[in-house]
BAMARVEX-388393 format. One record per residue (C-alpha): residue in one letter; residue number from 1; x, y, z. Coordinates in steps of 0.05 Angstrom, whole numbers, plus 5000, padded with zeros to 4 digits. Example, Ala and Ser with C-alpha at 12.3 -4.5 7.8 and 13.67 -1.06 7.14 Angstrom:
['A',1,[5246,4910,5156]],
['S',2,[5273,4979,5143]],
END
This chain:
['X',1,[3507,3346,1333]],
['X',2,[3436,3340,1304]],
['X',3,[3409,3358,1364]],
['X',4,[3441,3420,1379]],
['X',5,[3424,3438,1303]],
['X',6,[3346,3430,1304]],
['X',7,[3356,3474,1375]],
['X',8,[3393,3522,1326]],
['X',9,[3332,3518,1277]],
['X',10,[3277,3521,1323]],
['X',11,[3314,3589,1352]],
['X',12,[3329,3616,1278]],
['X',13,[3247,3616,1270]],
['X',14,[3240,3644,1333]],
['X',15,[3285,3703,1313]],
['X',16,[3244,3713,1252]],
['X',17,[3180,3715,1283]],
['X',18,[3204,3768,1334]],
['X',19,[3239,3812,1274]],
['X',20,[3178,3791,1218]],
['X',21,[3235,3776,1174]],
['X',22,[3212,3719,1118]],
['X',23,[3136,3735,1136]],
['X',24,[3142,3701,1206]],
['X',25,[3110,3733,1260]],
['X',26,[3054,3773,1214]],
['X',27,[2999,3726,1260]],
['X',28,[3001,3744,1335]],
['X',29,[2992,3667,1355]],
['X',30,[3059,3655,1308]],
['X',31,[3100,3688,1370]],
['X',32,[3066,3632,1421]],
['X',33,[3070,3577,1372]],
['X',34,[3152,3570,1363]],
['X',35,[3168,3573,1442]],
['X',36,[3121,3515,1457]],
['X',37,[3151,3474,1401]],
['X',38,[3219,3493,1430]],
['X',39,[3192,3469,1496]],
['X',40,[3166,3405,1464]],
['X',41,[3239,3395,1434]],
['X',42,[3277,3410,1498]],
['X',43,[3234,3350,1531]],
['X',44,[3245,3304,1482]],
['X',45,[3322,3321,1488]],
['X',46,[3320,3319,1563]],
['X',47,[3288,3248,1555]],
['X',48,[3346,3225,1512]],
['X',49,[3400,3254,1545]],
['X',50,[3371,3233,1607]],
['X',51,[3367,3147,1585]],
['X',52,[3403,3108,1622]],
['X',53,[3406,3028,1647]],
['X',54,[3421,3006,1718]],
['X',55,[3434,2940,1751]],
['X',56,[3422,2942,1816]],
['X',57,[3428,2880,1874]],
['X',58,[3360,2854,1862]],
['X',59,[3333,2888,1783]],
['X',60,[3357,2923,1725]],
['X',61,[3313,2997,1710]],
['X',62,[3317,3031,1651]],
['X',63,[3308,3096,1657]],
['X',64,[3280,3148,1608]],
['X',65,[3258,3209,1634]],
['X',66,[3200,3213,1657]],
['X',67,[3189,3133,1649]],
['X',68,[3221,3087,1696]],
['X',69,[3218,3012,1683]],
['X',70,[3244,2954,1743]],
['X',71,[3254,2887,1715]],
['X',72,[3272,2841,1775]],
['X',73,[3315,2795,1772]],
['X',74,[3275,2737,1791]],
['X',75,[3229,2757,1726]],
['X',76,[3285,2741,1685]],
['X',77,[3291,2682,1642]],
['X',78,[3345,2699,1595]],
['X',79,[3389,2757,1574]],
['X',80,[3411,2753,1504]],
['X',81,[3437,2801,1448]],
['X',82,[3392,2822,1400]],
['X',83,[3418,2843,1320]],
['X',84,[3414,2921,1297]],
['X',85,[3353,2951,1316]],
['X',86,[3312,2964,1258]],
['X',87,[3311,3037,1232]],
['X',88,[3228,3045,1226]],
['X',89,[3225,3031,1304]],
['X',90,[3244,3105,1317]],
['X',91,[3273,3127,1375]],
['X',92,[3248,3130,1451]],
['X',93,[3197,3084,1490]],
['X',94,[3164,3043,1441]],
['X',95,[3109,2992,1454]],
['X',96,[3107,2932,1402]],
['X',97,[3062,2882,1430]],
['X',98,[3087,2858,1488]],
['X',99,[3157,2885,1479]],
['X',100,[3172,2947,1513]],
['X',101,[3229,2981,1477]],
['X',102,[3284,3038,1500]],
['X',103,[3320,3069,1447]],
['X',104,[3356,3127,1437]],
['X',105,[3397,3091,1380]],
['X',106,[3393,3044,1321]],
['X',107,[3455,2990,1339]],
['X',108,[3452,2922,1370]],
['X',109,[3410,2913,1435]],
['X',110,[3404,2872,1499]],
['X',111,[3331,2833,1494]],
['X',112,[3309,2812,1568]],
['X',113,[3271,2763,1565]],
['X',114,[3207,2757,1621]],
['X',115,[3169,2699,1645]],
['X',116,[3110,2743,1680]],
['X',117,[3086,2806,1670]],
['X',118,[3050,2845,1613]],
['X',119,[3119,2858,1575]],
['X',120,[3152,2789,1561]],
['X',121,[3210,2821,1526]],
['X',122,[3252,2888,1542]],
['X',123,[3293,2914,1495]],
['X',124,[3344,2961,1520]],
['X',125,[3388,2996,1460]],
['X',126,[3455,3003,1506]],
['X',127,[3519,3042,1487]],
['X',128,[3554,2966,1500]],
['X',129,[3509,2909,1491]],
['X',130,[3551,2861,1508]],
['X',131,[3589,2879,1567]],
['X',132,[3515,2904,1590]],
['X',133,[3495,2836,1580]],
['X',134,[3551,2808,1617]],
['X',135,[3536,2855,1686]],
['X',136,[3465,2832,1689]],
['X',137,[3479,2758,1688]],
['X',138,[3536,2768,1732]],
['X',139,[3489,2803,1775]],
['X',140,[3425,2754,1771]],
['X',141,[3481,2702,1801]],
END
């Protein structure tokens, strides 16, 4: 819902730049200006929309368009549920020292834990944790 209304807001200032209603669209670069940021909201949408987790025979990849991330399964060390993530993270792909994170919520989490490799710990922000949790250690057997 609160994406569809900052699309509805981004077109609203677009209408008023085209009609000059408001003073919006007095500057010629005003009418350029509002379709890029449009653009530049329609990716980040895309990129939400578009997260996903997979297990597959040999990794799990988290997916979050354009970023892909493989985590295979002999990399693992543990799988284990991590509390509500934190509000101030944002949403996204997040880097926080070595913890790569994939959010596109604020609720509980899957934390994979890494023994090699640059990011020791992935966070993945699923729609169900647990029974996410479940499927990768049923799969790493």
């Amino acid at each position: 819902m609160l994406n569809f209304a900052g699309l509805l807001l981004i077109l609203a200032f677009y209408m008023f730049s085209l009609t000059g209603l408001f003073g919006f669209g007095t500057d010629p670069e005003d009418k350029y200006a509002l379709p890029f940021i449009l653009l530049i909201y329609l990716a980040a949408m895309w990129g939400f929309f578009g997260m996903r987790f997979l297990i597959t025979s040999d990794s799990v990849v988290a997916v979050f368009p354009p970023f892909r991330y493989n985590i295979p399964f002999s990399d693992i060390s543990s799988v284990e549920i991590m509390d509500k993530f934190p509000w101030y993270m944002g949403w996204g792909v997040r880097i926080q020292g070595r913890r790569l994170i994939f959010a596109g919520k604020h609720a509980k989490a899957v934390a994979i834990r890494k023994d090699k490799g640059f990011f020791r710990t992935v966070v993945l922000v699923s729609e169900s944790p647990d029974e996410f949790r479940k499927r990768v250690e049923m799969a790493m057997k």
